[in-house]
Structure formats: C-alpha cells, structure tokens
LUMVODREN-134370 format. One record per residue (C-alpha): residue number from 1; x, y, z. Coordinates in pm, 1 decimal, m for minus. Example, Ala and Ser with C-alpha at 12.3 -4.5 7.8 and 13.67 -1.06 7.14 Angstrom:
! residues 2
> 1 1230.0 m450.0 780.0
> 2 1367.0 m106.0 714.0
***
This chain:
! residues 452
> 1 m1214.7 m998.8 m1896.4
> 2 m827.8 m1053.5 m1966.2
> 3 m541.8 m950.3 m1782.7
> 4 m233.7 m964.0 m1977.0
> 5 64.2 m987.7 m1755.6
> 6 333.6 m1216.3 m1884.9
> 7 602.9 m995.0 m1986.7
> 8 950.8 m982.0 m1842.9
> 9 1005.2 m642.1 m1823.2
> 10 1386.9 m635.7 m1878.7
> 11 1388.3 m304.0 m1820.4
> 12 1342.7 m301.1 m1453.7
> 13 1647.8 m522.4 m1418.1
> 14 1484.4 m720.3 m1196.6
> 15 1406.9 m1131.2 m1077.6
> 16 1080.8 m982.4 m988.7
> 17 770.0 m1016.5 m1263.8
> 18 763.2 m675.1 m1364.4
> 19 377.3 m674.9 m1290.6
> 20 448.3 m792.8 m944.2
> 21 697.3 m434.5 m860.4
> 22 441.4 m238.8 m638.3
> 23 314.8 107.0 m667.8
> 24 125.5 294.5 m360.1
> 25 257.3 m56.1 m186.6
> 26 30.3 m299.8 m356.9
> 27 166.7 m462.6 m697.7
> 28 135.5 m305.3 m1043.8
> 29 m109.6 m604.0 m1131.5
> 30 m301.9 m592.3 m803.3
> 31 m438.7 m246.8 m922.1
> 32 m560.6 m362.4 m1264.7
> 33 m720.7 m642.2 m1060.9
> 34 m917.0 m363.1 m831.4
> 35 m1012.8 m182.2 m1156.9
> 36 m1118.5 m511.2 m1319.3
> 37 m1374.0 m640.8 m1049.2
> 38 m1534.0 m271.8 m994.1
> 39 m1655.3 m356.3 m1340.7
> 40 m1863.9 m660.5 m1217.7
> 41 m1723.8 m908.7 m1476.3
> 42 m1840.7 m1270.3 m1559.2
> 43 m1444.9 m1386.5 m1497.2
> 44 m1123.0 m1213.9 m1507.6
> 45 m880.5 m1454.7 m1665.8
> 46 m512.5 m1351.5 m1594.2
> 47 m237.2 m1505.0 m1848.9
> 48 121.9 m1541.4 m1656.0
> 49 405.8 m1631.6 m1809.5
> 50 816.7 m1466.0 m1676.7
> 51 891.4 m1576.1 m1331.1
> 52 689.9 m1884.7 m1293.9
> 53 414.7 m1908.7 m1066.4
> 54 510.0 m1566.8 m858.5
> 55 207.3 m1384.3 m1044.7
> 56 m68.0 m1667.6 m898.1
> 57 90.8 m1673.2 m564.7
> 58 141.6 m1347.0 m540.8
> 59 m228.4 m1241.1 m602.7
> 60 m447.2 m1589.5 m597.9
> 61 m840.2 m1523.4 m514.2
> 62 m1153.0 m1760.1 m579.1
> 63 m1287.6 m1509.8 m835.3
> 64 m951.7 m1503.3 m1099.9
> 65 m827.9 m1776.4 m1335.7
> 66 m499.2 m1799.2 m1436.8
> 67 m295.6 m1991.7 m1759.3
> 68 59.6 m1971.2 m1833.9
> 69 185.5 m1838.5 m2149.8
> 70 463.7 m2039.5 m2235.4
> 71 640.0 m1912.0 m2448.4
> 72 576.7 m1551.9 m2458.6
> 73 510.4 m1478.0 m2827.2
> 74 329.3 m1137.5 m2823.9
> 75 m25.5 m1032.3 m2689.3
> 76 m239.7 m1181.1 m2964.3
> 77 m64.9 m1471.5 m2883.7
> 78 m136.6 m1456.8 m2470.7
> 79 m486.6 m1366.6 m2544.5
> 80 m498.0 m1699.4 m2760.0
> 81 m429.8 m1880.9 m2436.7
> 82 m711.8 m1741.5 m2277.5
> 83 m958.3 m1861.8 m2522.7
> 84 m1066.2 m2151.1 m2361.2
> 85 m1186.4 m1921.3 m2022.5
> 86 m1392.7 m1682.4 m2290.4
> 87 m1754.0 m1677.8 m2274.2
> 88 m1868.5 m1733.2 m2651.5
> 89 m2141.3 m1412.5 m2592.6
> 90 m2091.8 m1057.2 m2472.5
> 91 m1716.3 m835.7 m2454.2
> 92 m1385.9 m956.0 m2386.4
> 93 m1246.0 m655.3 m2197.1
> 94 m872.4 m679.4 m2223.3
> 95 m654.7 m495.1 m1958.0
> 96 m232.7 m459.5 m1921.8
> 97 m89.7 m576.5 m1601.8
> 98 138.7 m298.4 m1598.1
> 99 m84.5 m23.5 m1668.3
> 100 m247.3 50.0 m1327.2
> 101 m392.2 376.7 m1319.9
> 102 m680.6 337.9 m1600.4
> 103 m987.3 433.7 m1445.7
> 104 m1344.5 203.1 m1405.1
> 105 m1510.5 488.7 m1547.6
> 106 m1319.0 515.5 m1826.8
> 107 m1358.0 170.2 m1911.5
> 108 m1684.4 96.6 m1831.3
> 109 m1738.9 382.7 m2148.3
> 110 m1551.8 155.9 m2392.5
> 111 m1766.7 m123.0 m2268.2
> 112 m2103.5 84.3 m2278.2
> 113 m2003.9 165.9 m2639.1
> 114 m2149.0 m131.4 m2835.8
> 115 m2177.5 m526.0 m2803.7
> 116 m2086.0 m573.2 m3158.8
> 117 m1800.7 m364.3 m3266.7
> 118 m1440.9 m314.6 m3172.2
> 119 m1327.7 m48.8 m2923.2
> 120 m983.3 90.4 m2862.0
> 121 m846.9 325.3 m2560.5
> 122 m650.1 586.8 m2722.4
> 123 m468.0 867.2 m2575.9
> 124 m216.4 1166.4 m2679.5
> 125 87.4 1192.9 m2604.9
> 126 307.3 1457.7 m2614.0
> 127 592.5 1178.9 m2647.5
> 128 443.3 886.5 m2816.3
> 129 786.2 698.0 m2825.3
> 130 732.3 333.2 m2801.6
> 131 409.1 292.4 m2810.2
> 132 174.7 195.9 m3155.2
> 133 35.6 446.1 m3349.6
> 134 m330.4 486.0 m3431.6
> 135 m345.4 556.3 m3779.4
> 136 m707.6 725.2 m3878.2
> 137 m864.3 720.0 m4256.5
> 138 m927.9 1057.6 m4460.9
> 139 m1322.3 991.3 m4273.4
> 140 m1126.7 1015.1 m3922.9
> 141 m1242.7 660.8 m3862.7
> 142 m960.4 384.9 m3706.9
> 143 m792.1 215.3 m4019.7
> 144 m505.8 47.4 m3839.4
> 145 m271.0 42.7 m3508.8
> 146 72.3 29.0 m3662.2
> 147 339.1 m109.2 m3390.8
> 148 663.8 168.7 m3342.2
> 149 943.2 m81.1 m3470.4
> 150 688.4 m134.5 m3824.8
> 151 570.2 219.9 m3855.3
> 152 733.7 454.8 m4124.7
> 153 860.0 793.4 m4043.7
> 154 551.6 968.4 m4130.7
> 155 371.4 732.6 m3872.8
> 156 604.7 721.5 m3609.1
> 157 477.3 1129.4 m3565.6
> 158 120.1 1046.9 m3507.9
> 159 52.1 1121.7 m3116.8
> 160 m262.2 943.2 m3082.4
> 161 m135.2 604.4 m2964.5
> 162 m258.5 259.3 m2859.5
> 163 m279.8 178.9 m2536.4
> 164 m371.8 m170.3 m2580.4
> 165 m659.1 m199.4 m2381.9
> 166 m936.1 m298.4 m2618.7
> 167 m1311.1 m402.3 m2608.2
> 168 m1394.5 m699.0 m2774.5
> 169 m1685.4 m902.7 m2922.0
> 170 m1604.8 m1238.4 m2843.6
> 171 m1733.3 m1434.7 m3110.1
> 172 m1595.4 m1274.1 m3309.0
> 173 m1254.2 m1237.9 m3142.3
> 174 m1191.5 m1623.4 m3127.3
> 175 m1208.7 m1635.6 m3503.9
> 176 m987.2 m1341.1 m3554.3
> 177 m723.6 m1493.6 m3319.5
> 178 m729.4 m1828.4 m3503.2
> 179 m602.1 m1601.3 m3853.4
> 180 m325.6 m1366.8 m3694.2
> 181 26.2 m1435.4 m3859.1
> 182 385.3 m1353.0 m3681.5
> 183 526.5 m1138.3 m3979.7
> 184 613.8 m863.8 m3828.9
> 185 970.7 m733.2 m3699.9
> 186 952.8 m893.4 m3379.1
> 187 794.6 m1178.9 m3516.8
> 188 518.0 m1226.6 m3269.0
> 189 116.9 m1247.2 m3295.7
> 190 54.0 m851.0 m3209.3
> 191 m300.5 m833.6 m3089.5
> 192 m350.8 m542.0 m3288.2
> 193 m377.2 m741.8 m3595.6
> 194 m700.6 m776.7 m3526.0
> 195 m827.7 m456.5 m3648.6
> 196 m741.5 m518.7 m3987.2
> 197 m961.9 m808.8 m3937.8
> 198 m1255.7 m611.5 m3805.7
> 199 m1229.4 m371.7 m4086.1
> 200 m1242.3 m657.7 m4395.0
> 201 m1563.7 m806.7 m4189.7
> 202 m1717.3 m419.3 m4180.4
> 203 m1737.2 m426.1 m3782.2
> 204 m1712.5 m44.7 m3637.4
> 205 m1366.9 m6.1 m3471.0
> 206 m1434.8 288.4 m3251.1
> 207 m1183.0 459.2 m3007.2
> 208 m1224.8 616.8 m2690.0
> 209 m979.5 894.7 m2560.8
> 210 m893.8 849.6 m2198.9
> 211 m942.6 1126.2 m1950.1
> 212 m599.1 1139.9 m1874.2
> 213 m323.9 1064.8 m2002.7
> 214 m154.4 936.1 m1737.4
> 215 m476.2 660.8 m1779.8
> 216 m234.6 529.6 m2075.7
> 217 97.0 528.4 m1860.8
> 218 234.2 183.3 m1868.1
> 219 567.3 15.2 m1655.9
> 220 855.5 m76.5 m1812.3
> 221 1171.3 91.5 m1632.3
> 222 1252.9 206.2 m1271.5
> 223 1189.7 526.0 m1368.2
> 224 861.8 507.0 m1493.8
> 225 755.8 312.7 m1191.0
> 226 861.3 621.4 m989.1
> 227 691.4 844.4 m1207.1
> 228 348.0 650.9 m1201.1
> 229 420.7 670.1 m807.8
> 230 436.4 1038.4 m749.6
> 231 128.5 1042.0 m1067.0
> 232 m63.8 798.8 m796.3
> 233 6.2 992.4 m463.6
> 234 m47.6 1326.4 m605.4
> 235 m400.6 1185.0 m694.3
> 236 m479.9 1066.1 m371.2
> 237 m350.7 1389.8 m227.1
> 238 m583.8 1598.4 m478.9
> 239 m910.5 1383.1 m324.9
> 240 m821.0 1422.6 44.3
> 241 m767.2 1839.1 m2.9
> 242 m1075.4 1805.1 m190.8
> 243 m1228.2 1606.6 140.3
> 244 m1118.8 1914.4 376.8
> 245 m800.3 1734.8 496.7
> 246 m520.4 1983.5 602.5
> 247 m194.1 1845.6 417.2
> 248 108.6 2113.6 452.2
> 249 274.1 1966.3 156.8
> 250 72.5 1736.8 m99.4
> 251 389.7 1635.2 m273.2
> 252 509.2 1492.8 58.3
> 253 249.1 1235.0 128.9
> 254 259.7 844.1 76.0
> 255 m64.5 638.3 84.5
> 256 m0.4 265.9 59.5
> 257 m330.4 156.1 99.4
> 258 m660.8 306.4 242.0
> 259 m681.4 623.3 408.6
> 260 m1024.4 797.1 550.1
> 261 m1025.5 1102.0 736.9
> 262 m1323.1 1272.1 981.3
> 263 m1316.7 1632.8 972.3
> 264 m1092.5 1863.7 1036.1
> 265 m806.8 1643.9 1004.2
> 266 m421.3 1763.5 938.0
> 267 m106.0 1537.1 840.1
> 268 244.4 1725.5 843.6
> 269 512.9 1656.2 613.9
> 270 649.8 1307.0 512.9
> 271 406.5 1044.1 671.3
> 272 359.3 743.3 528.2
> 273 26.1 522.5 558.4
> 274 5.8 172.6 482.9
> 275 m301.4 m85.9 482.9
> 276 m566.5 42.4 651.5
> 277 m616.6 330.8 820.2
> 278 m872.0 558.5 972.1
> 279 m826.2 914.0 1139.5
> 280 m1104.0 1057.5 1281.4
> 281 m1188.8 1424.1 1359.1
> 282 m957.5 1666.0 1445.9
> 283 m673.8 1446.6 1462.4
> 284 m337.4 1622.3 1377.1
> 285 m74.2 1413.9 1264.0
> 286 292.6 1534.0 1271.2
> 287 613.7 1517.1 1048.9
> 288 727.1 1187.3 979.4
> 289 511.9 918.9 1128.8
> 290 408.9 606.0 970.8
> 291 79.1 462.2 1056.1
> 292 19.2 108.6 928.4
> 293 m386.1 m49.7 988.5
> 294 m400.3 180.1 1266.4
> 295 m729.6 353.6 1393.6
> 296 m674.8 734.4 1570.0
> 297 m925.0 868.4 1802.1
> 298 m1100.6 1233.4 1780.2
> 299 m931.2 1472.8 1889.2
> 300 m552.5 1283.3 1958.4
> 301 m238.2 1419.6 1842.2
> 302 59.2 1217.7 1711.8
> 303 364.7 1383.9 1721.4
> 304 675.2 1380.9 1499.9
> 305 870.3 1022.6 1395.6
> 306 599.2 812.1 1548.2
> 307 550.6 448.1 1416.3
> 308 200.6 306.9 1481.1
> 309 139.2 m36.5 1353.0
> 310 m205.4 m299.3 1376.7
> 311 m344.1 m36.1 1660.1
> 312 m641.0 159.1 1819.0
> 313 m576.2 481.8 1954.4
> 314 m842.5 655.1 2185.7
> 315 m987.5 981.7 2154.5
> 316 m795.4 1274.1 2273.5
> 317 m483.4 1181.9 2339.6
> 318 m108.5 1256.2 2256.0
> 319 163.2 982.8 2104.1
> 320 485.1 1042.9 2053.8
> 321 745.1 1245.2 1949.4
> 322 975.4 941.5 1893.7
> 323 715.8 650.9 1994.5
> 324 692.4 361.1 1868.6
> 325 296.9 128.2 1911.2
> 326 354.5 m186.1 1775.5
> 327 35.0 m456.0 1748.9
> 328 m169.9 m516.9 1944.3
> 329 m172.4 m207.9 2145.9
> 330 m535.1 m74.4 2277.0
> 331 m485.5 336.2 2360.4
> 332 m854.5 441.3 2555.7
> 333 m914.5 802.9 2549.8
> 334 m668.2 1072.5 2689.8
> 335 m357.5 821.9 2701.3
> 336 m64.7 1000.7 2677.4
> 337 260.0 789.7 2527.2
> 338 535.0 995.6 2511.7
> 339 921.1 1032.1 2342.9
> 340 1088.7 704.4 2327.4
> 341 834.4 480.2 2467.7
> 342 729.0 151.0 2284.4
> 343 395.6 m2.7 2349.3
> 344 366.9 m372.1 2259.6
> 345 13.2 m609.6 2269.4
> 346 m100.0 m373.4 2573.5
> 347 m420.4 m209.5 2656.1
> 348 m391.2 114.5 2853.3
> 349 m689.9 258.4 3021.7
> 350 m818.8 644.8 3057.8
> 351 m579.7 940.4 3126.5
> 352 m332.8 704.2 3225.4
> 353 67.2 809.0 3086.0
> 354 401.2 684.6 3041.8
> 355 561.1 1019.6 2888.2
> 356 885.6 907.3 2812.9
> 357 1191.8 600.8 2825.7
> 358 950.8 284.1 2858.6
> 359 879.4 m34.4 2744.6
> 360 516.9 m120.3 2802.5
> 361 475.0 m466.8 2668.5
> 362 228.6 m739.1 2715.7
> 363 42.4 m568.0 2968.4
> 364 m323.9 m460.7 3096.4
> 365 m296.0 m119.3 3219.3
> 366 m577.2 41.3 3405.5
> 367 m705.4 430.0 3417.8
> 368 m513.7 699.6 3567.9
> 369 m206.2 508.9 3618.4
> 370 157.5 686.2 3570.0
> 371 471.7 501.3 3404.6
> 372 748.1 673.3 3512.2
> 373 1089.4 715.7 3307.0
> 374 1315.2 415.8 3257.1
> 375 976.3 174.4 3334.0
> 376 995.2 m158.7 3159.1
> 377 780.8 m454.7 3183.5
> 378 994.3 m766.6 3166.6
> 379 757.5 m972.2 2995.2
> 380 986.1 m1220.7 2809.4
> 381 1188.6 m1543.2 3002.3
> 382 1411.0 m1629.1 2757.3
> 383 1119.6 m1896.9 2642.9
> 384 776.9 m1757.3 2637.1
> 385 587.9 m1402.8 2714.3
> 386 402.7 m1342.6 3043.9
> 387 178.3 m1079.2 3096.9
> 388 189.3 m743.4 3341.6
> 389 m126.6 m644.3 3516.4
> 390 m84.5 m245.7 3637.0
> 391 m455.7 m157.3 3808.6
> 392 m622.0 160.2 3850.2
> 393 m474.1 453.0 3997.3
> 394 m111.6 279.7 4029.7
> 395 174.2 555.2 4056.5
> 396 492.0 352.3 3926.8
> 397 836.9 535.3 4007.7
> 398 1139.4 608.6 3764.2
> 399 1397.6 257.9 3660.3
> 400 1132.2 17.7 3761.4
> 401 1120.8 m321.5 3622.0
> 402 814.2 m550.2 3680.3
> 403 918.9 m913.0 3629.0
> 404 573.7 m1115.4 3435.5
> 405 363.2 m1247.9 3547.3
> 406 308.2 m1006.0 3814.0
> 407 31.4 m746.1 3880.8
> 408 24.5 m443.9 4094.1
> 409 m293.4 m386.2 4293.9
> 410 m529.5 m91.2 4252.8
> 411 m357.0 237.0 4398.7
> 412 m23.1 144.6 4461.6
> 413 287.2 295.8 4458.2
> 414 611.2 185.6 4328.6
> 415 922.9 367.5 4449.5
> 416 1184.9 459.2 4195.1
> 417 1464.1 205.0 4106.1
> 418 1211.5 m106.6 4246.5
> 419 1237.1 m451.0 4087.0
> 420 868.6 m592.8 4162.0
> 421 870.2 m975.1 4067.7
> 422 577.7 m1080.9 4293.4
> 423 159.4 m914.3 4330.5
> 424 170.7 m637.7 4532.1
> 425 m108.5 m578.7 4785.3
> 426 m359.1 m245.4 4688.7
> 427 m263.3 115.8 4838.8
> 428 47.0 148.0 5008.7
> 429 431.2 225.0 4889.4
> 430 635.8 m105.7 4717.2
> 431 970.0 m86.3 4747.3
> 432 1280.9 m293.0 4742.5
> 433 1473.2 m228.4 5092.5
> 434 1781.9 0.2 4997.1
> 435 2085.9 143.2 5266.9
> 436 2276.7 431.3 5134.5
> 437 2606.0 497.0 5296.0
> 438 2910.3 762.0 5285.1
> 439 3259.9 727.5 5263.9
> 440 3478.0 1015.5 5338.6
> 441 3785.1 919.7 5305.8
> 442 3724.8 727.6 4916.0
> 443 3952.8 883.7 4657.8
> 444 3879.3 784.0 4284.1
> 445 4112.4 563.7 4095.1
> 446 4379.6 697.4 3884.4
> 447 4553.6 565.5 3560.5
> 448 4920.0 397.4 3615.7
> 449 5188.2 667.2 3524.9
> 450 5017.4 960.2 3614.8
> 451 5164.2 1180.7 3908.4
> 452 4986.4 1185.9 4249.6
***
C-alpha cells in the first residue's frame, strides 16, 4: 500500500505540508493512515516530499516506510519512488494523503475485486471542476482518465471523475511505471497513464463508485478543509444519535478524537472533545465544555464552560459551571466542584465539595470534606511543588490558604481567613489568633481641594 503525500498544497497558503493541516484534530494524512492499516496491509509505504522531513516526524510508527520524492514530478512519478518497497506479488493499493474520509469498506471492495486487473474509485460529482475525467467506451467499459487541464470541452462535462485512488497488480505496475512519458501540459508522469497501458496489454480496468461522495473529497484550500470538517463532525454526530446519545444541536458538536457514550447520555451545545474520552450513563454534559482524555462517571453532571483535561471523574457528581480540572485530578463519586474552582494533580474523596473560588492543587483530599470560598492550596515555593494532605471529615473555612507541605488531621476545622503552614492535630477548631478593635472617632480620608 502507497500513500501519496508530497504535494505542496499552495492553496492553503501555508509553511505547513498540506497533508499535515488537521481535520477532527488529527492530520489530514493521519486519517488515510487509520484507513490504511484497518485494511491489514503487508506495508504502507508513504512518499514525502514539500516541507522536508515534517511528514515522518510528524506521524513516524514501526509499521510505515517512508522515501522522499525529490523533486515532485507528478504521481506516476512518486509512485516510481516507491517501487523499491513493492512486493513483486499481490495489489498495490494506492491512497491520497489529502483525501481522508474514504472509507475501509469501500476500499477493501476495490481490493476484493480481482488480483489481476486494474481498479479505479470513481465518483459523481455534481461539480467535477478540477478533477480528471473518466472517459467510458460505447461498451460502458473505462477507456481512459483524461486530466482537466488536457481534456476537451466535451470531456471536461463528464461528472464521473477520478479520484485517484487505484488498485493495482504489482507486477504489472512496475513495468507500466518504467514506460510513462511527461507529455502532457504540466509536464509530469500522471499516474493515470497507466490505464492506457492496461488497456493495450487487455487487463480489465474496472471502476468502483464510492458510497459517498464526500468519499472522493480531497484538500487543497482553507475552505475545503473546513468543509471536509463540518462533512467529518456531522458524521460522527449521525453515529452517536444513532447510539441513543441526546445531542440538542448535531451541527454544534466537535469530536477531535474518540468519543464513547453509556446510555442515556446528553451533550448541550458547543462542546468540544479531544483525545480520548469516555462518558458513561446518564451523564449530561452542558453548553460549552471541553473535555480532553477525560473519563465521566454515571450519573455526574458537568455544567456550562467547564474545561476537563487528562482526568477521572466519579460517579454522580456535579463540575462546574466555570471549572476548570486540569491533569491529574482523581474526582470519587458525589464530588461536587463548583463555579470558578480549578483542580490540579489532586484526588478528592466521596461527597466531599469545594463549590466555588478555589484552587485545589497538588493535594490528597479525603471524603466528606468542605472547601470553602476563596480556599487555595499554596503548593508552589517559587522552586518546586509540595503537596496538601486535607483528611476525612475536615470543614475548611472561607480565604484560607494552606502553605505545602502541610496536612490537616481527620475532622478538623479551619476558621475563615486562617493561614495554616504547619499539621494540625485531628478534631478541634484551627485558627490564626485575630483582635478586632473599634475606633469611633476615625474619619475617612479626603482628596486635597475638596471642602470640609
């Protein structure tokens, strides 16, 4: 299998490899690659060429090869560079870099189709613009794929087009490489020369329609990028309605990765998921989170404009509105986190709470304990992060500021406006000794000027 992906795409206006731009958060190539390996192949060989060794870095496994194509002189010309990577039996599958959304199915029908002819993916298109034309004999059969900037009026009208993704037998495609000839207006070594090639050796060139059309869609502007985007997300919409998730707008979703839902599940308007990320049942998500490799509990609720990032959040509880759980944050069940609180590498026990104005961060925070307002672990020195132990059943008071490394002993309480910088003993009332006084006679200052 072949993965053509060295164009520039100076259409994008970009220093970025057009196959590198991402859609659904992953890069245009890095979809093709998914598609390739659900096919099982011997080797996926991926040819590189505009922006230098971005492409390799950018998705480098044990499983692909890669060769530069240098210089870029057309696809026949790319696939020539490939050669060397071909097993000499079987199909050479080839793929586009910047055509993400075929699907395995529909290739693994081109493949199914025959070890010793040629197959072509074809689709129509209402607007075929840009694209090569499949021209078809007075049989119907494939007589030739005439590139847009060579085809004649007459031609240019066909709507069946090429999409470029072709099954090959790969005996015989080494040969036909070795006689392909760059006259042609862009003079470059078009791929599509090969059928020709098949045809004067009698070899079947058969096409297969994709399902879709949007199958076909390829990359080469902003704007097509964005339209293969909402074309992606609409998709993944369609599956999870189809799943019995609640959505209460499908055209306002973004997946950027993996999403799996339990039962019963609902997600408001305008949240965004990234990586990896698992709701279970009955979870309700509100308007404009973003959850990024997070895990949500049965049952819990996140409320509106919450970020969750690399976190596990217990069964039946309630985030947010406005909270922010960054990684490393372990919610048990019932936790309730609530507006303007950020949670930081800290594991929170049972029913315990910090409803709003805290910073809980590099802590271990047992069950049933209460944050108050304006709580903040100082867990930073200016050098290196120290941790905040809070035990069971601690009730901590409004402003307080617990100075790491410090922990505060099962069932205490910690009066409002208390700076605790040492262990505190268990039970009992921590406080830092306060006077309050009154002055009668104290008159507020005044600015210079004013009258008396």
């Amino acid at each position: 299998m072949v993965i053509l992906a060295a164009g520039q795409g100076k259409r994008m206006r970009s220093r970025l490899p057009k196959v590198l731009h991402p859609l659904a958060g992953r890069p245009l190539i890095a979809h093709v690659v998914a598609t390739a390996r659900a096919l099982k192949p011997r080797r996926i060989c991926v040819v590189y060429g505009h922006g230098g060794e971005q492409v390799p870095r950018a998705i480098e496994a044990p499983d692909l090869v890669f060769v530069r194509q240098r210089p870029q002189r057309g696809t026949g010309h790319a696939l020539q560079q490939a050669l060397p990577h071909l097993d000499g039996s079987g199909l050479t599958l080839v793929l586009y870099g910047d055509v993400p959304l075929v699907a395995p199915e529909t290739l693994a029908a081109m493949t199914g189709s025959g070890r010793d002819r040629l197959t072509i993916l074809t689709a129509e298109l209402d607007d075929p613009a840009g694209y090569g034309r499949i021209v078809r004999n007075r049989r119907g059969a494939v007589s030739a794929i005439v590139e847009e900037k060579d085809a004649r009026p007459a031609q240019r009208r066909i709507r069946e087009v090429n999409t470029g993704i072709m099954a090959l037998p790969t005996a015989r495609l080494k040969r036909w490489l070795a006689r392909l000839t760059d006259r042609n207006a862009q003079r470059e070594y078009y791929l599509t020369d090969v059928v020709p090639l098949a045809l004067g050796e009698r070899v079947d060139v058969h096409a297969v329609t994709a399902g879709a059309n949007w199958e076909a869609l390829g990359v080469n502007s902003r704007a097509q990028l964005a339209e293969l985007e909402r074309l992606y997300q609409w998709r993944y919409a369609t599956r999870l309605l189809e799943q019995g998730v609640t959505l209460a707008d499908p055209k306002r979703l973004d997946v950027r990765g993996d999403l799996r839902c339990g039962a019963e599940v609902s997600i408001d308007v305008n949240c965004v998921f990234e990586g990896d990320v698992r709701l279970a049942s009955n979870v309700q998500i509100g308007a404009n989170c973003v959850l990024k490799n997070a895990e949500v509990g049965a049952g819990t609720r996140i409320e509106p404009f919450t970020l969750i990032e690399d976190a596990r959040i217990g069964a039946h509880g309630r985030v947010g509105p406005y909270a922010r759980i960054r990684p490393g944050t372990r919610l048990a069940e019932e936790v309730h986190i609530g507006n303007f609180v950020e949670v930081k590498a800290a594991e929170i026990g049972a029913r315990s709470k910090a409803n709003h104005l805290a910073y809980i961060g590099d802590a271990t925070v047992g069950r049933d304990v209460n944050v108050g307002a304006g709580t903040i672990t100082c867990n930073y020195d200016g050098a290196n992060k120290h941790r905040t132990v809070i035990e069971d059943g601690v009730h901590i008071g409004s402003d307080v500021q617990l100075v790491a490394p410090v922990t505060v002993a099962k069932g205490a309480t910690v009066g409002a406006g208390t700076t605790v910088w040492k262990d505190t003993p268990r039970g009992g009332l921590v406080i830092n000794a306060k006077t309050q006084e009154h002055r009668p006679g104290w008159k507020r200052p005044r600015k210079k000027g004013r009258d008396s």
